[in-house]
C-alpha positions, 0 to 999 in steps of 0.5 A: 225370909220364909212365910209365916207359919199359918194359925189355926182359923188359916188352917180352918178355913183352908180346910173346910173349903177343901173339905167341901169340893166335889171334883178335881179341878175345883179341889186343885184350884183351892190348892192354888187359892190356899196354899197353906193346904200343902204346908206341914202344919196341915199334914199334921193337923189332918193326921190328928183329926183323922186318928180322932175320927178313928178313935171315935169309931168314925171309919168312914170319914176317917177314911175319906180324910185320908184319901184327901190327905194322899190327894195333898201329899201327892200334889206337893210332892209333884211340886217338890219334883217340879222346883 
């Protein structure tokens, strides 16, 4: 039976957290802590938050989402290596 698909205050919560790490061990261990962080919900929930930043001229942060979002993408796809 698979997981239940996470709901949006999951996603929030997940989200800020990771948001809010300032290296790399303390974001792999949030990944461990939410692993709703590796779901395609997330990916796509970070995709429209990045392309609304851009939308509202915010590069800079647009661009720091994208480069947490390729962090992400790179540790699930390590995991899919893995399984």
């Amino acid at each position: 039976m698979p997981p239940p698909l996470p709901n949006a205050q999951d996603l929030n919560t997940a989200l800020t957290a990771f948001l809010q790490t300032s290296s790399l061990e303390e974001a792999q261990q949030l990944l461990a802590q939410y692993p709703v962080l590796l779901s395609d919900e997330m990916d796509l929930w970070l995709g429209t938050i990045i392309h609304t930043a851009r939308q509202q001229g915010q590069e800079q942060a647009a661009a720091g989402l994208d480069e947490r979002r390729d962090f992400i993408r790179s540790v699930r796809q390590e995991q899919e290596l893995k399984a």
